[in-house]
C-alpha positions in Angstrom: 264.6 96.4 -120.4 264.8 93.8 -123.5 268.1 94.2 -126.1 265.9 96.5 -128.0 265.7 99.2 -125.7 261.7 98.1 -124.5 260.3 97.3 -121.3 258.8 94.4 -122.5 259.8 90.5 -122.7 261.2 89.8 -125.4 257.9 87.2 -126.3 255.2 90.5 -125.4 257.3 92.3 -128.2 256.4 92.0 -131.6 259.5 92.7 -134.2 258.8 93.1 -137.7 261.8 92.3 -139.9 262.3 93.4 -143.0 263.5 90.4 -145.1 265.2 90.7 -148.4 267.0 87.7 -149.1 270.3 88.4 -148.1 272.7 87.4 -145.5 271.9 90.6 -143.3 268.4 90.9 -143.2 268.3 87.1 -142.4 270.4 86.8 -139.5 268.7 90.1 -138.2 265.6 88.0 -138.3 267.4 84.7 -136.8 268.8 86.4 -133.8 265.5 87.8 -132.8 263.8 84.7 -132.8 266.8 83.5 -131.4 266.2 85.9 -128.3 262.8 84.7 -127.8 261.1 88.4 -129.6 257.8 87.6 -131.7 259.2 88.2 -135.0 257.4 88.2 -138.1 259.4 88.9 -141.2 258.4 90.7 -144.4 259.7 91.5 -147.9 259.1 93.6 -150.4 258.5 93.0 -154.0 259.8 96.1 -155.5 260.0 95.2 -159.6 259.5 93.0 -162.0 261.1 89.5 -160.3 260.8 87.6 -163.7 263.8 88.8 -164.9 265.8 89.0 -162.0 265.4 85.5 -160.6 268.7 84.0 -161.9 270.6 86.9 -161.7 273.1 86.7 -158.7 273.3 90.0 -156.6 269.9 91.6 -157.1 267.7 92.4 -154.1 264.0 92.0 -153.3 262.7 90.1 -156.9 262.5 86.8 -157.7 265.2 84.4 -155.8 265.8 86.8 -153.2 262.0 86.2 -152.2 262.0 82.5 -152.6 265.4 82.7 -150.4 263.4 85.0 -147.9 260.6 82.3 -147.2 263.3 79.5 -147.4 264.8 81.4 -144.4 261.9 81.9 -142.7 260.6 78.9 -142.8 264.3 77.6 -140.8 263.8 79.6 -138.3 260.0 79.1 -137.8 258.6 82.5 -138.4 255.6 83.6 -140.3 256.4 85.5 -143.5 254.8 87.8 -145.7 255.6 89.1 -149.5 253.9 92.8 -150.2 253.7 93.9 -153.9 255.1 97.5 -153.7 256.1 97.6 -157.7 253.8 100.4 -158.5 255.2 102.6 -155.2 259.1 101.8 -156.1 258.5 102.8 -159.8 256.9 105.7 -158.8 259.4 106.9 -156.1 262.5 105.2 -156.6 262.8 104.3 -160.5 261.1 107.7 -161.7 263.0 109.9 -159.7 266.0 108.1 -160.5 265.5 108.4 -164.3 264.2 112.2 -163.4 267.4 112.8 -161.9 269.4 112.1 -165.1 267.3 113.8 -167.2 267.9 117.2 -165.1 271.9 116.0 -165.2 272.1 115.1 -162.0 273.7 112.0 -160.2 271.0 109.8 -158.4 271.3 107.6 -155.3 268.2 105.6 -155.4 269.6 103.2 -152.3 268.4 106.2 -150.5 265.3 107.0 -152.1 264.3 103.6 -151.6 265.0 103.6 -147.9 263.4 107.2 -147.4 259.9 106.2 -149.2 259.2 102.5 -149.8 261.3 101.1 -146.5 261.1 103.2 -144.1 257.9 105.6 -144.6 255.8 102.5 -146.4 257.0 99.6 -145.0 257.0 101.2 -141.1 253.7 102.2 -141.6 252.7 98.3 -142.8 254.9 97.2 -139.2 252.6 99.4 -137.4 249.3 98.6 -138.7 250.4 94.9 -137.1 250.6 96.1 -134.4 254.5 95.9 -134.0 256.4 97.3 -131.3 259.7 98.2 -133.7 261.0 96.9 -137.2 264.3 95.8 -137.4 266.6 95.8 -140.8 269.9 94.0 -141.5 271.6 97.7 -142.0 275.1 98.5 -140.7 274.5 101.8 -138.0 273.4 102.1 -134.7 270.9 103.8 -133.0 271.5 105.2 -129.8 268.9 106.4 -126.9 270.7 110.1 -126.0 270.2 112.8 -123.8 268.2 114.2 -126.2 265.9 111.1 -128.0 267.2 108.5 -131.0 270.4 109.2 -132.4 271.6 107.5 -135.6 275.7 106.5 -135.5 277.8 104.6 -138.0 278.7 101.0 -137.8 281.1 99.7 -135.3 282.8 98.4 -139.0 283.7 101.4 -141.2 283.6 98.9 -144.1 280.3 98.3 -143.6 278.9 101.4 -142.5 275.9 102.2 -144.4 275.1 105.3 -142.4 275.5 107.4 -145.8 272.8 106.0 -147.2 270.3 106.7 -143.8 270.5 110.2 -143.8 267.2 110.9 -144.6 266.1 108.7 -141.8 263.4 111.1 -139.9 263.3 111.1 -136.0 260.3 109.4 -135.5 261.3 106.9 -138.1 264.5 106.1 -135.9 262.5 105.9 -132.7 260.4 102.9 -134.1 263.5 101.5 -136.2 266.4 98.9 -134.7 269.5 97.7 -136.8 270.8 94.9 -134.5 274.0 94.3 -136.8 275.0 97.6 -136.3 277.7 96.6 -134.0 279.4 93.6 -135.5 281.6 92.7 -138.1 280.0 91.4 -141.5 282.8 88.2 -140.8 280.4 87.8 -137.5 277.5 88.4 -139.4 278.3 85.1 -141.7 279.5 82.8 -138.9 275.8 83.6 -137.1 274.2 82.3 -140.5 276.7 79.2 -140.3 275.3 78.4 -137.1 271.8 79.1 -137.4 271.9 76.7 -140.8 270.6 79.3 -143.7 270.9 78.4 -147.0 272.1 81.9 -147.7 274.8 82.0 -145.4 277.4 82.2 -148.7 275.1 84.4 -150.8 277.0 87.5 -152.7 276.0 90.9 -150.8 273.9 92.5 -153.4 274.6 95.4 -156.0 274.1 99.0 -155.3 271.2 99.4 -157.9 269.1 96.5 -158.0 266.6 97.3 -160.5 269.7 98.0 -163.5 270.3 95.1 -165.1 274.5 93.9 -165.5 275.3 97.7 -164.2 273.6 99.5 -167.9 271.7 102.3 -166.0 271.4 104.4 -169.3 269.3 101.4 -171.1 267.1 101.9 -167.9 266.7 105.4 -168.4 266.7 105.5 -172.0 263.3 102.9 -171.6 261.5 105.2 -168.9 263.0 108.8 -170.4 263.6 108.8 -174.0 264.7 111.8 -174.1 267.9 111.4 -171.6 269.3 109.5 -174.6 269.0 113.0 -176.9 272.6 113.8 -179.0 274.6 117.2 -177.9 277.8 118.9 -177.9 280.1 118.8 -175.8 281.8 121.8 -174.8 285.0 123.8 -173.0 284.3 126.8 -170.5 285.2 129.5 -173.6 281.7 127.3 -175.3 284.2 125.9 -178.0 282.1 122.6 -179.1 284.7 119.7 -178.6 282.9 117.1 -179.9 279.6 115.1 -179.4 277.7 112.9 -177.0 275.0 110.3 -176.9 272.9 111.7 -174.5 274.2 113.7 -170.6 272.9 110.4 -169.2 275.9 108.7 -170.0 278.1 111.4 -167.7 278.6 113.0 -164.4 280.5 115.6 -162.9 284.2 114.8 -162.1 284.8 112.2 -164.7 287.2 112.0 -167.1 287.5 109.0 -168.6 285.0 108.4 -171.8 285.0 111.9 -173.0 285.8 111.4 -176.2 287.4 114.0 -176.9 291.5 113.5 -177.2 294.8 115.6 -176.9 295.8 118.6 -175.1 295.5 118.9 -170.9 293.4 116.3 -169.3 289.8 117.4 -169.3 286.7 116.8 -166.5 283.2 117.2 -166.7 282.3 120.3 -164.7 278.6 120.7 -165.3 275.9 119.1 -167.3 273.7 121.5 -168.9 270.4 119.3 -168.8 268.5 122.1 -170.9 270.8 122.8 -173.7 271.9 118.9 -173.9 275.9 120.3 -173.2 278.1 118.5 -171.5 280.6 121.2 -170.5 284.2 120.0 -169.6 287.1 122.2 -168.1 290.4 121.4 -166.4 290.8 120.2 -162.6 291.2 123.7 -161.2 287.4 124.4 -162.6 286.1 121.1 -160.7 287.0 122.7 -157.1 284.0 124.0 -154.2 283.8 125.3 -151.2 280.3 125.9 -150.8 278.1 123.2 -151.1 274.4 124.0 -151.6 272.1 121.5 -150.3 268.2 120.7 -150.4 265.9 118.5 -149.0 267.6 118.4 -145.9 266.9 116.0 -142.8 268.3 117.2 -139.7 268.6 114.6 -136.8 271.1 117.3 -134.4 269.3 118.1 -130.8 269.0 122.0 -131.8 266.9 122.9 -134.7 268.9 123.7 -137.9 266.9 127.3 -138.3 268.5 128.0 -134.9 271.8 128.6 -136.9 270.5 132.0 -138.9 271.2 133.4 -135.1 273.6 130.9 -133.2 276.0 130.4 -136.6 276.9 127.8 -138.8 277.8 124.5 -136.8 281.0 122.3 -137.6 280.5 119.0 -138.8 282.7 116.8 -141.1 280.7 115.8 -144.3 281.0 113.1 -146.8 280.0 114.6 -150.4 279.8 110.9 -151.9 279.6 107.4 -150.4 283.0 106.4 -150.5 284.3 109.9 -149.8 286.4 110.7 -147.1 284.8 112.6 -144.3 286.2 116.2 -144.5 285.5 119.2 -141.7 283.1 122.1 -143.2 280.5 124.0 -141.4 276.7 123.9 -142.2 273.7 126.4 -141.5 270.4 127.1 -142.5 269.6 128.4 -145.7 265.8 128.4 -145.3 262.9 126.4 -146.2 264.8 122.8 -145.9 267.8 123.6 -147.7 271.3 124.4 -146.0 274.9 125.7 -147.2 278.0 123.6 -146.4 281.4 125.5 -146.6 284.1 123.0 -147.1 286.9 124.0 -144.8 289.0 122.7 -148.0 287.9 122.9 -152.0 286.9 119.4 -153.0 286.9 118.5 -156.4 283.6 116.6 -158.1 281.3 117.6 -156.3 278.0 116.3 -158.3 274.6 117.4 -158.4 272.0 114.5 -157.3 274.5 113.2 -155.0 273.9 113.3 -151.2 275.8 115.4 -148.7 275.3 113.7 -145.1 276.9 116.0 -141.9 278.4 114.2 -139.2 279.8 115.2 -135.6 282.4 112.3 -134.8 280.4 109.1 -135.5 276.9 110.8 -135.0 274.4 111.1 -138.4 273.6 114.5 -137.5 271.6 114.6 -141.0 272.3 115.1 -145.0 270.1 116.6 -148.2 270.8 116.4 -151.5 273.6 118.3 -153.4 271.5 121.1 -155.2 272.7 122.2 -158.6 276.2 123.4 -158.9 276.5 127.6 -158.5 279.7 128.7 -160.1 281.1 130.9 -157.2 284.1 132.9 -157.1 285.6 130.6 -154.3 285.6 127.8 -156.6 287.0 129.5 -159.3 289.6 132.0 -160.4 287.9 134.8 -162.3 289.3 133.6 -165.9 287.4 130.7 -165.5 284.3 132.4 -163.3 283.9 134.8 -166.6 284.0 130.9 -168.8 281.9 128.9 -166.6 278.7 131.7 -166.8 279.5 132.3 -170.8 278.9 128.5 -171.3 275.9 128.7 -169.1 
């Protein structure tokens, strides 16, 4: 049995590595060849690289390619560039501008590793004829009793097992994250030693394809619309003032309103249809049920099993730096589920992904479905508000 869990030699077994210029990816690919695995990296071209070339912290464009090959070429592997612009602007840059426009929250880190990466880029590994590909992502993946399990980094700093939820089973079988159980420190000294020129390159940001962090100007270019004047308003429907477009807010914030005096105020919903942004004190903010779509389910018992067994208990995080916090979660039908949140959490935003957890096991995530005013959430005052605004 070779380090990646194969009866093979490390030389019979071909590794395709996904390459995208930074630090990660790059050792992933030097340690393998390192261990004597035939690797042969790749990298995607996901958007427009002109633009991006001297910008520091972007990710698969311009210098991150050129740093790709550079690396490649040090540790004597063959390497290949694959245009998928027209499949990231369709699935990643779309939806993520979609997603605005219905006045939601986006995460396109995860669309990106849902489609492009992992359903397009595994299916490119296999057609040559590789036996696994291999990322520079912080998780693990486990063989249990049961098949592949996904589990978070051995470094909670680093874990990036938030944004692998949608990660399907036979996805994870094929899939190897060799980092998954060192430090990033580790990580650096390795591409010290191996002698890459990226060994002190920045990690890159969150949303490559936005330009110096101005994700409206992005959506304003592909949706117009997202950019159209409204009113802002309180629960009673009193008009408070006036926006530039719901792109510009998401639920929980409170900073930007632009609308002075009186008790602190939060966004509580964006009304995508009507162009309100609807704002409402703290108290209004709070959930206990979660509804959530698109779900992926990686637990060893099927999630419909739970309309007989009952919910299960998990811990769930409801954003990316959110602290896991114990709920239960059961089938709600056709791919969606409802998490009840042991306690109300406050901000808990449309678009955004919920991801269920048992200790340090993925057992699977959706999307937070749009918010459903409740009469856990809120006292009845404010129940009787919320719906009038609506």
């Amino acid at each position: 049995m070779n380090s990646l869990g194969l009866d093979k030699k490390p030389q019979d077994t071909r590794v395709v590595v996904a390459m995208s210029g930074g630090v990660d990816s790059s050792v992933t690919a030097a340690l393998l060849a390192e261990q004597g695995y035939d690797v042969i990296g790749i990298t995607l071209q996901l958007y427009d690289h002109g633009a991006a070339v001297a910008r520091p912290g972007s990710c698969c464009a311009g210098q991150d390619i050129y740093d790709a090959r550079r690396v490649a070429e040090t540790i004597g592997i063959p390497h290949y560039v694959l245009d998928f612009e027209d499949r990231f602007r369709e699935d990643v840059m779309e939806d993520f501008a979609d997603t605005y426009l219905a006045g939601e929250t986006p995460i396109p880190c995860v669309r990106c590793n849902q489609t492009v990466k992992f359903r397009d880029l595994v299916e490119r590994a296999r057609d040559l004829n590789a036996d696994v590909l291999a990322t520079g992502h912080y998780v693990q993946r486990v063989d249990g009793p049961d098949g592949s399990e996904l589990r978070r980094a051995a470094d909670p700093d680093r874990d990036q097992s938030y944004f692998l939820f949608a990660t399907t089973r036979d996805q994870l079988d094929f899939l190897r994250f060799p980092l998954g159980g060192m430090l990033k420190a580790e990580t650096r000294a390795h591409a010290e030693r191996f002698g890459l020129v990226v060994a002190d390159k920045p990690d890159s940001q969150d949303i490559c394809f936005v330009p110096d962090g101005d994700y409206a100007s992005v959506v304003k270019k592909l949706r117009p619309r997202a950019a159209d004047p409204g009113d802002i308003v309180d629960l009673d429907g009193n008009v408070l003032g006036r926006h530039d477009g719901i792109i510009h807010y998401t639920v929980g914030q409170r900073r930007g309103l632009g609308i002075g005096g009186g008790d602190p105020l939060y966004v509580v919903r964006l009304d995508a249809a009507n162009r309100r942004v609807i704002v409402g004190p703290r108290q209004a903010l709070m959930e206990k049920m979660v509804s959530v779509r698109e779900v992926n389910w990686l637990g060893d018992a099927p999630l419909d099993d739970t309309l007989v067994s009952g919910p299960v208990e998990v811990t769930v995080k409801l954003r990316s730096l959110h602290r896991p916090v114990p709920a239960t979660v059961e089938s709600d039908g056709e791919g969606r589920a409802i998490v009840r949140l042991f306690d109300a959490q406050a901000g808990v935003a449309p678009g955004q992904a919920c991801v269920f957890y048992d200790g340090d096991r993925v057992l699977g995530g959706g999307w937070i479905a749009r918010k459903t005013a409740t009469k856990a959430a809120y006292p009845a005052p404010a129940l009787d508000r919320l719906s009038a605004a609506e």
